[in-house]
C-alpha positions in Angstrom: 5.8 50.1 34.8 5.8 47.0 32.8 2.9 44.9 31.2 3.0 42.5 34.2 2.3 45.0 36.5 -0.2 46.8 34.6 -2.5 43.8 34.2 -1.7 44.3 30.3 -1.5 41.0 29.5 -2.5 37.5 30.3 -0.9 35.3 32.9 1.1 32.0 31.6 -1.4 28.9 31.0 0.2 26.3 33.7 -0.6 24.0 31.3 0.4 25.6 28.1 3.9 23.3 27.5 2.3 20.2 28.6 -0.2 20.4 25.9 1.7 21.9 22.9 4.4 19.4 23.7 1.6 16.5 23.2 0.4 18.1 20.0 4.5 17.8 19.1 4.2 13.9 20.3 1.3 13.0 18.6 2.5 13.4 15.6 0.1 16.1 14.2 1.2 17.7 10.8 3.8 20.8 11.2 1.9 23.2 10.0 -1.1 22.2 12.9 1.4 22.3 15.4 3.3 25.5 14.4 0.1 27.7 14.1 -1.0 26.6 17.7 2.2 27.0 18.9 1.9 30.7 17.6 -1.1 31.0 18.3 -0.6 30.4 22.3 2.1 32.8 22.1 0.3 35.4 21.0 -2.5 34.5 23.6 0.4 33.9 26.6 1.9 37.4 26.3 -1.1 39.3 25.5 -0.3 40.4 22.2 -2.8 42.3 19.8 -1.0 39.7 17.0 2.3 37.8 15.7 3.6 35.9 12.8 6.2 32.9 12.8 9.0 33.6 9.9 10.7 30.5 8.7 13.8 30.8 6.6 14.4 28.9 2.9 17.7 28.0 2.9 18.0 27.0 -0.5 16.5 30.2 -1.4 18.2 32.3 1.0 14.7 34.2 2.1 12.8 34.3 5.2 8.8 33.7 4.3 6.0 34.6 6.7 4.5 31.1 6.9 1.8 31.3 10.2 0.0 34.4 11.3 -2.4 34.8 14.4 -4.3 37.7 16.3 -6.0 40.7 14.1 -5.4 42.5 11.0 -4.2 40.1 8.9 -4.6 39.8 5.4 -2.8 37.8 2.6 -1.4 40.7 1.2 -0.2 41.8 4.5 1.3 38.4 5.2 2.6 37.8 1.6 4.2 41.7 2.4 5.5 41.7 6.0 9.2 41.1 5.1 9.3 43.0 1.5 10.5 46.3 2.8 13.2 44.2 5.4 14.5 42.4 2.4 14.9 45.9 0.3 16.6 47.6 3.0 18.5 45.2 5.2 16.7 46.8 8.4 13.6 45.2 10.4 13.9 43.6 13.7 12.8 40.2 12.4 16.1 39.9 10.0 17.9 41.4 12.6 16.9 38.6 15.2 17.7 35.8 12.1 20.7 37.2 11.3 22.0 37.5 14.5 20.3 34.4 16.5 19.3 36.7 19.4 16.0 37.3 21.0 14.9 41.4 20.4 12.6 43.2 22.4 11.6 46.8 21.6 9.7 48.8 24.1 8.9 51.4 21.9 8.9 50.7 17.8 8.9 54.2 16.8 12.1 55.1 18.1 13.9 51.7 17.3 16.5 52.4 14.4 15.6 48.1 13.2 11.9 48.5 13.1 9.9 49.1 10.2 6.2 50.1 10.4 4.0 47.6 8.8 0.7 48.2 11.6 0.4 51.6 12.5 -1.2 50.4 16.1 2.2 48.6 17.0 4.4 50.3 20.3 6.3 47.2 21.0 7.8 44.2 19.6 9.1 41.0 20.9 11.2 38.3 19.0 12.6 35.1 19.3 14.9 32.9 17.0 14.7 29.0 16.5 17.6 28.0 16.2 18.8 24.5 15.2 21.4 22.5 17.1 23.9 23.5 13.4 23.7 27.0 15.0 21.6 28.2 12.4 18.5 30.3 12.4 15.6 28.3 10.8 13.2 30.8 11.9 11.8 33.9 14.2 8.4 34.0 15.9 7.5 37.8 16.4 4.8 39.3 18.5 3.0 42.8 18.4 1.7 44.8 21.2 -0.5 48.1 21.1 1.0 49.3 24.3 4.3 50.9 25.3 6.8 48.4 27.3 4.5 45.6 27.1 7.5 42.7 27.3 8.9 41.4 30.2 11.6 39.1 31.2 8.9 36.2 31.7 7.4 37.2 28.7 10.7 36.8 27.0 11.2 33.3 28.8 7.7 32.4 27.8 8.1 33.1 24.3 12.1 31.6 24.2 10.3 28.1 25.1 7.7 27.9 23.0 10.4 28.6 20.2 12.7 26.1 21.4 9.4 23.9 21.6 8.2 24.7 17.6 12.0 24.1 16.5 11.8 20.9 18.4 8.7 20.1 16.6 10.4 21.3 13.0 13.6 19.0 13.9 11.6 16.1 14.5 9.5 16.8 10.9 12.9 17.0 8.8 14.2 13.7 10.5 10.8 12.4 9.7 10.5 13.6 5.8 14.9 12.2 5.3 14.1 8.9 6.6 11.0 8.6 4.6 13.2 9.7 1.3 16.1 7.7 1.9 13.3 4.6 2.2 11.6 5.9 -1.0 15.4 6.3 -2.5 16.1 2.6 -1.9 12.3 1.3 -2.2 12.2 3.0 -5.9 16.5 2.1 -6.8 15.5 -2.0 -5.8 13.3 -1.7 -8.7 15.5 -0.5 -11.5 17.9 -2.6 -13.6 18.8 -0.1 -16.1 21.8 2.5 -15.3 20.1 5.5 -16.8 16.7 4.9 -15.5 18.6 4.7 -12.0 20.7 7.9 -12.4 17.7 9.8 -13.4 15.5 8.7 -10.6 17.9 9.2 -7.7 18.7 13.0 -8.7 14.7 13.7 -8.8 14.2 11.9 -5.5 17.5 13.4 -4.2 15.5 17.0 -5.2 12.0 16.6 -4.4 12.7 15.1 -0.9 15.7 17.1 0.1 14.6 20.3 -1.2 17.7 21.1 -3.5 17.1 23.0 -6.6 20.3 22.0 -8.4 21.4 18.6 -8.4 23.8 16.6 -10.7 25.6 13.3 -10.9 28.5 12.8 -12.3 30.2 9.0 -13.4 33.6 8.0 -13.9 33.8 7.2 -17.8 34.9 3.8 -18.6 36.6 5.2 -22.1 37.7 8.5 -21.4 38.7 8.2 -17.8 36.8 11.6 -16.9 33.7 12.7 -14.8 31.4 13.0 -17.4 27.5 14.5 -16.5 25.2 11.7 -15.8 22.1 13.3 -14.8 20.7 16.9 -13.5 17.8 18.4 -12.6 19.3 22.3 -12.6 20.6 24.5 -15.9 22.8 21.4 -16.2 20.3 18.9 -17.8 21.2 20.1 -21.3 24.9 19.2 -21.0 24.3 15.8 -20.2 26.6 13.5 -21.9 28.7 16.5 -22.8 30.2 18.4 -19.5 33.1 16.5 -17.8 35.9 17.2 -15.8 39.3 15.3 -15.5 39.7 13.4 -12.1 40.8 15.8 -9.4 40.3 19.0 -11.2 37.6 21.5 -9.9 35.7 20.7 -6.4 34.4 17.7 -7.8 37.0 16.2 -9.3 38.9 16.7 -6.4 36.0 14.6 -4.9 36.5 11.7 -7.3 40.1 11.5 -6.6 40.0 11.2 -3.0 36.8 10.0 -2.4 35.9 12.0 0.5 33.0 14.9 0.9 33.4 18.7 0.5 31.1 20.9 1.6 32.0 24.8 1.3 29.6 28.3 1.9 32.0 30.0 -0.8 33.3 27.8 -3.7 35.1 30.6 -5.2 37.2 31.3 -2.6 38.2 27.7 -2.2 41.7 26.8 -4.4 40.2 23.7 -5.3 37.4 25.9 -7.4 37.7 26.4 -11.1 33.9 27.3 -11.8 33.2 25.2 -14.9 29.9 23.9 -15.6 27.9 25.2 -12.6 24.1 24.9 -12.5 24.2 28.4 -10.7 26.1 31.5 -12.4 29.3 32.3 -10.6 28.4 35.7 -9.2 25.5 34.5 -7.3 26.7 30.6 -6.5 26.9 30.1 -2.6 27.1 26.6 -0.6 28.5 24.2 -2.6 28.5 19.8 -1.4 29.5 16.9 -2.8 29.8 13.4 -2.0 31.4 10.2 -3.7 29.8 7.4 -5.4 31.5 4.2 -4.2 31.1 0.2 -4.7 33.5 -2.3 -3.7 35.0 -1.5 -6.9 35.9 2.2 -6.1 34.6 5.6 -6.4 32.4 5.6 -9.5 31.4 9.3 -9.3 29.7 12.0 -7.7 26.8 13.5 -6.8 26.5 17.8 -6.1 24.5 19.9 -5.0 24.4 24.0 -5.0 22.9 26.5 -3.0 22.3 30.0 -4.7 24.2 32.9 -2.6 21.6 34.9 -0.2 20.7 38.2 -1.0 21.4 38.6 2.3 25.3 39.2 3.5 24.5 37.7 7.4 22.2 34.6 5.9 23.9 31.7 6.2 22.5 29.2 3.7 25.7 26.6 4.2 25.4 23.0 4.2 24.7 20.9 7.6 26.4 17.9 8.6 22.9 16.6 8.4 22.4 17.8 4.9 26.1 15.5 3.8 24.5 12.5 5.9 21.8 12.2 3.7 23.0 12.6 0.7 26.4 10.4 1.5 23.6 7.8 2.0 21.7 8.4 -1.0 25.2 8.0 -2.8 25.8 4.7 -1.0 22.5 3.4 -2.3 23.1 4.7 -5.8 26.5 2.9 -5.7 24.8 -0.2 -5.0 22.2 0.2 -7.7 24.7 1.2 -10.1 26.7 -2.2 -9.2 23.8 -4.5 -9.4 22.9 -3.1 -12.8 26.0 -3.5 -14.2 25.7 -7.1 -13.1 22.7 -7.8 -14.2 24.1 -6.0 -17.7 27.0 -9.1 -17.8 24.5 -11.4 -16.9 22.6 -10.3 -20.0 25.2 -10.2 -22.2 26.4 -13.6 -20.9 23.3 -15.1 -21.7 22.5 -13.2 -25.2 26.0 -14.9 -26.2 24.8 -18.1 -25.3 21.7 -17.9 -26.9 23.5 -16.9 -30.3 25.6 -19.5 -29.4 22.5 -21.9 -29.6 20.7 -19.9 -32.4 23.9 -20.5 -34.6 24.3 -23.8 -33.7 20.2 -25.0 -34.2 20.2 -22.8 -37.5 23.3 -24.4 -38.9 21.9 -27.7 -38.2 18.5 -27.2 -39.4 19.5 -25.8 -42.5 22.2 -28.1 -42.8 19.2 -30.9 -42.9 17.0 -28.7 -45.1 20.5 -28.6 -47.9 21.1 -32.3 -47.4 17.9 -33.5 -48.3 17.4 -30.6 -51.4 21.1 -32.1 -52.4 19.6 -36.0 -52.4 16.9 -34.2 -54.6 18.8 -33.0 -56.7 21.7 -36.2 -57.1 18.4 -38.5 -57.9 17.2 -35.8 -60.2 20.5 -35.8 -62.4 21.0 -39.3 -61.8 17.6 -40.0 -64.0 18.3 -37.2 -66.3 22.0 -38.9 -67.2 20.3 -42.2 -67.8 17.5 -40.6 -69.9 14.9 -42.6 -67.3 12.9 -39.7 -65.8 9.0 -39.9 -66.4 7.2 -36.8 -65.7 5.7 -38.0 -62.4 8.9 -38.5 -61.0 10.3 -35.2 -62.3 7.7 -33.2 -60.7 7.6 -35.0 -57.3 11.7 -34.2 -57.5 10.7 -31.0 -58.1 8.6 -30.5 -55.7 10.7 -31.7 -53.2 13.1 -29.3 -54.0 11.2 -26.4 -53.5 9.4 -27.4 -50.5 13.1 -27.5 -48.8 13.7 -24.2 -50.3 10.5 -22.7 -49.0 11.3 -24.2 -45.4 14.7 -22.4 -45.8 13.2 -19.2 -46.4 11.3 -19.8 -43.3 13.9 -20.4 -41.2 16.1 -17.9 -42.8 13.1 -15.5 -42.2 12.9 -16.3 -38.1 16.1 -16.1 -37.8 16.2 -12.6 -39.3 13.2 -11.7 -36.9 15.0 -12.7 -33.7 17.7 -10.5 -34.8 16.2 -7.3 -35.6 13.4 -7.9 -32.7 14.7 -5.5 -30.5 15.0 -2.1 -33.3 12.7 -0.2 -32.8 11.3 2.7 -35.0 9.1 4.2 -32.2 6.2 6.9 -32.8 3.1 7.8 -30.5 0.5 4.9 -31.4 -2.9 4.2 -30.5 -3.3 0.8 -29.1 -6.5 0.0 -30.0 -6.1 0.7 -33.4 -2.7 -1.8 -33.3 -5.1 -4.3 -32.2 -8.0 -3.8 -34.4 -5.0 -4.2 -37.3 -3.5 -7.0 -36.5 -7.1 -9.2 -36.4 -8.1 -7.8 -39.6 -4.9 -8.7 -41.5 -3.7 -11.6 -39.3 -7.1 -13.6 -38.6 -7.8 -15.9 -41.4 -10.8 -15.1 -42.9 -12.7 -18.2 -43.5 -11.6 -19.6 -40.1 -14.8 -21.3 -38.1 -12.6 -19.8 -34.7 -14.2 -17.0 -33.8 -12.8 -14.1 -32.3 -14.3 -11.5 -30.1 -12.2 -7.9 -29.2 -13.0 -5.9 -26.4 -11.8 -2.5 -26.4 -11.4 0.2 -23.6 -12.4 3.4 -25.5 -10.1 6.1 -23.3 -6.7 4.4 -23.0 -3.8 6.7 -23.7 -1.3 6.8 -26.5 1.8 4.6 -25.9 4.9 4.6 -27.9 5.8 1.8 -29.9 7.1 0.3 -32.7 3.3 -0.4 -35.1 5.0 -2.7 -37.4 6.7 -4.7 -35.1 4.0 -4.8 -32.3 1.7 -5.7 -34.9 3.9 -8.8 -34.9 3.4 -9.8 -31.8 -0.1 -9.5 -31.8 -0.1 -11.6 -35.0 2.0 -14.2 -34.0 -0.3 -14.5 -30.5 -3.3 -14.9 -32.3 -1.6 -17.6 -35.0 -0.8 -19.8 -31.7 -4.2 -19.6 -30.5 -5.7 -20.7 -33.9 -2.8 -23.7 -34.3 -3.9 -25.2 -31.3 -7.8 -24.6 -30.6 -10.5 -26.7 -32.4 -13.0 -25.9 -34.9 -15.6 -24.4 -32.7 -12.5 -22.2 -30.7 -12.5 -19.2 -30.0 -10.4 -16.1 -29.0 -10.8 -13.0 -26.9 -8.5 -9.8 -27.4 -9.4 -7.1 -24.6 -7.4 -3.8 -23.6 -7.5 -1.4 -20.8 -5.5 0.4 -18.6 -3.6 -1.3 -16.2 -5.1 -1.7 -12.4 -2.7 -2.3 -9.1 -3.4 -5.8 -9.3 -2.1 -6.6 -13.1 1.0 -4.1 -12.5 2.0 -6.4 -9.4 4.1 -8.3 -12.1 5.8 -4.9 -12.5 9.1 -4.0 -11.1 8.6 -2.1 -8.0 9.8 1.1 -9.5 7.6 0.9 -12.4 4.1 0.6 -10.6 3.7 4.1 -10.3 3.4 4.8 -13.7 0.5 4.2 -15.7 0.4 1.6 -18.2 -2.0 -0.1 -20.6 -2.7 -3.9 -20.9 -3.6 -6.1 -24.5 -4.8 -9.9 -23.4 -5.2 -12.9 -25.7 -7.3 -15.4 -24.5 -8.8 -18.5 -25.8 -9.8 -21.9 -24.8 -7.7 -24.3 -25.9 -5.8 -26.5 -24.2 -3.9 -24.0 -22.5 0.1 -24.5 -21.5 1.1 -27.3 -18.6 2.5 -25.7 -15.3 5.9 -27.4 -15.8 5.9 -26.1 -19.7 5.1 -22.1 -18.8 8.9 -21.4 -17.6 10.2 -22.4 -21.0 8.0 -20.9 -23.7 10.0 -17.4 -24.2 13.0 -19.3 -24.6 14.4 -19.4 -28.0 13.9 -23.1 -30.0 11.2 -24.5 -27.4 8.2 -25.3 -29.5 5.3 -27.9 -29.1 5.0 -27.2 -33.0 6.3 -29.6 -35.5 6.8 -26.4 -37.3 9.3 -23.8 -37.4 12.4 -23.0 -35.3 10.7 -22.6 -32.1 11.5 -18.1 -32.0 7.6 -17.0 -32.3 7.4 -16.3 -28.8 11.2 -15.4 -27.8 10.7 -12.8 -30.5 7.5 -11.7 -29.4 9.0 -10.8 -26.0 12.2 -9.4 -26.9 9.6 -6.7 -28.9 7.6 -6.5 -25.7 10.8 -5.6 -23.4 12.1 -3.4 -26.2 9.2 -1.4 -25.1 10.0 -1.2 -21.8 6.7 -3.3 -21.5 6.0 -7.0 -19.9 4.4 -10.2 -21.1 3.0 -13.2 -19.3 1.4 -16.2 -19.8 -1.0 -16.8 -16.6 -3.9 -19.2 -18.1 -4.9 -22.4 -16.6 -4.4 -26.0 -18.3 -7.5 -27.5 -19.4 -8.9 -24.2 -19.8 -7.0 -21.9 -22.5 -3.9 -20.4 -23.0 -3.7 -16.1 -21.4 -1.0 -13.8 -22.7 -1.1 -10.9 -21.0 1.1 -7.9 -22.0 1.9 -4.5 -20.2 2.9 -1.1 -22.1 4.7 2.3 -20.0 1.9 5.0 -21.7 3.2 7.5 -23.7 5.1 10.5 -21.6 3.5 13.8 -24.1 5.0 16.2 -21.5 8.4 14.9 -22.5 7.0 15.0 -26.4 6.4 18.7 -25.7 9.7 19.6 -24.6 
């Protein structure tokens, strides 16, 4: 006699699909929607209770996730598969392993099952299994009588499998889109090449669940794949591991520029086991894709899967997994490109701006030695003639050294602009920088009076003191040259808000940052003037070479930081900068 007939369990909700599969629509989190989908089939075949397995593939495990019905405990959740994982027995890893629903009428003379309840007679389980063939999980169910599964019972709980692995189907294409947006969203807002590599591998991780990651990049010198990035055992060999083109897996990757993706690396000829994140006796799937731009492949990017402790447990790589990581390559290629432009365009504009600097220095000190020359001519010119008085002598003289002294300034800028952008950098306290730089930069008996307001709990950055210091210095010096007697100037800090990061590239406006402002009310800088005061030699000052504020901001960005001027004409002059806080957990390491 069989549960049905014995009135042992509870007939099928008509209504049971129809409303699990508009939880599944809805869009309710997968956790919501897998408990109730356990717990309904627990209710729909009259179990005493049941669990829903879902297997790590990265990890090669199986984890009891979602547990319904009585007896449960943490421990006993946390220890349902233990034993089965020790012993290579248990009817749940026998229905992952071999993707085929199990039913046992009586558990205590079943050679798979292994006593975890001491109640339990018979067992029913069901894969999920994804359309890769693959098991990604097994919902089991517990009964307290003998023969208490059925063939509608086994229908009944079949469906609401293929239902939950509909819903976790439509969750992973869900969570890839949403990294792959986040992959590109975060890329757009990097122009550095290292910043990029890093950020892709984490994302790459986090989002796609891989544990060992790495990027590789063709060397420009060398002509080998030489380790860009990693977030496995790997990340201490950066700069150092390389392989020639089209030796190992990847290399062979490089050279042809197509994907591999392999369950056993070490049986594959192309294999030669050097600098894997995952020791050889325990390394299992194995991907990698190219790194292309219209100028070729430019590297690659792996992943690795350690082997499963379990010999059935396939933990290869899907079509699906190379899909989205062939994209995240396509986007890195891109990013990689447009950085490298934006490097030429730097370079291309650095060289014309030493181009300029060499040409504005020659010529101002080229003024400065033609006129200390005509000093000195009229100066010998008197002496020969034995004409000089004294007045004349020392208003020679003093010409002379006024030319020198503006030589020494100029001399003195132009050393500035050069060495702007070395930095000697140590954790600093802002606020302290600040309070510095108006003690030994304000003048002292100056009727401009200067107000600082300070946040108190701002965190450390790292800078450069002495050279921030400058900048600070040289912001207050152009509020004093241009306000009146009765000016005055307001120096504020805090930590940066949503709204002052929006001048912040997009991939920056996570982090946190801290903010310094000068303001004052003078007359402030003219709409059509603001583009042009970071260039180098514009100046409103008859003094000078016009490299204050260029320097100023090649500091700033050599601090990964931002500056802006945002005041209003007619009502002051606002320089606002932006500094990356200090990263301690990176000082730790």
């Amino acid at each position: 006699m069989n549960a049905s007939e014995s009135g042992q369990c509870t007939p099928s909700d008509p209504h049971l699909f129809a409303r699990l599969s508009r939880l599944v629509a809805a869009g309710e989190p997968i956790d919501v929607v897998l408990l109730k989908i356990l717990e309904e089939a627990v209710g729909a075949t009259g179990s005493v209770r049941g669990f829903l397995a879902l297997v790590d593939h990265d990890r090669g495990e199986l984890d009891v996730r979602y547990v319904a019905g009585v007896g449960w405990s943490e421990d006993k959740r946390l220890d349902r598969l233990k034993v089965s994982e020790e012993t290579g027995r248990g009817i749940t890893s026998h229905v992952a392993a071999t993707a085929r629903t199990y039913c046992s009428a009586n558990v205590l003379k079943d050679r798979y099952y292994i006593s975890a309840f001491e109640d339990v007679r018979s067992e029913l389980a069901v894969p999920l299994v994804d359309r890769s063939h693959r098991t990604r999980g097994v919902i089991n169910v517990e009964s307290v009588h003998l023969d208490a599964y059925d063939d509608a019972h086994r229908f009944t709980l079949q469906s609401l499998a293929d239902l939950a692995m509909i819903a976790i189907t439509i969750d992973d294409h869900q969570s890839r889109a949403i990294a792959l947006f986040q992959v590109g969203r975060e890329l757009s807002g990097f122009s550095e090449a290292d910043a990029i590599m890093q950020k892709v591998i984490d994302l790459a991780g986090d989002a796609l669940k891989f544990e060992d990651c790495s990027l590789f990049l063709i060397d420009d010198h060398t002509g080998k794949l030489l380790l860009r990035a990693s977030r496995g055992s790997l990340r201490n060999k950066v700069a150092e591991a390389a392989y020639d083109i089209g030796d190992g897996l990847t290399g062979w990757t490089a050279q042809t520029g197509q994907c591999v993706r392999v369950t056993d690396p070490s049986s594959d000829p192309r294999w030669r086991g050097r600098f894997e994140e995952i020791p050889a006796e325990i390394t299992g799937a194995f991907m990698a894709v190219p790194v292309k731009s219209h100028r070729g492949v430019l590297g690659v990017l792996r992943v690795q899967r350690k082997k499963s402790p379990y010999k059935w447990f396939p933990n290869a790589f899907t079509e699906d997994d190379e899909s989205v990581l062939a994209t995240i390559a396509a986007q890195l290629g891109i990013a990689l490109d447009n950085a490298r432009l934006i490097q030429q365009l730097v370079s291309t504009e650095r060289m014309a701006a030493w181009g300029e600097l060499s040409a504005r220095s020659a010529h101002m000190i080229g003024n400065r030695v033609f006129a200390i020359k005509g000093d000195i001519n009229e100066l010998e010119h008197h002496l020969q003639r034995r004409s000089i008085d004294c007045d004349t002598a020392l208003t020679l003289s003093e010409s002379i050294k006024n030319g020198i002294y503006l030589l020494e300034e100029i001399l003195n800028e132009f050393r500035e602009f050069v060495k702007a952008g070395r930095l000697e950098m140590e954790t600093a306290d802002l606020n302290a920088l600040v309070t510095e730089s108006v003690l030994e930069g304000f003048p002292r008996n100056s009727t401009i009076k200067v107000q600082t307001q300070l946040s108190p709990s701002l965190p450390p950055i790292n800078a450069d003191p002495k050279k921030l210091k400058r900048c600070f210095t040289e912001l207050l010096e152009n509020s004093v040259n241009f306000l009146p007697e009765d000016g005055h100037v307001g120096v504020l800090t805090a930590k940066a808000d949503s709204r002052a990061k929006k001048v912040l590239p997009p991939g920056d406006r996570n982090r946190t940052y801290v903010l310094v402002r000068f303001e004052d009310n003078g007359p402030g800088i003219k709409r059509e003037d603001k583009p042009k005061i970071f260039d180098p030699f514009y100046t409103s000052r008859a003094k000078g070479m016009g490299l204050g504020l260029s320097i100023v901001k090649s500091i700033i960005e050599g601090h990964k930081g931002v500056i802006v001027e945002d005041g209003r004409y007619g009502k002051g002059a606002r320089f606002t900068i932006l500094l990356p806080a200090a990263d301690l957990s990176e000082e730790r390491c």
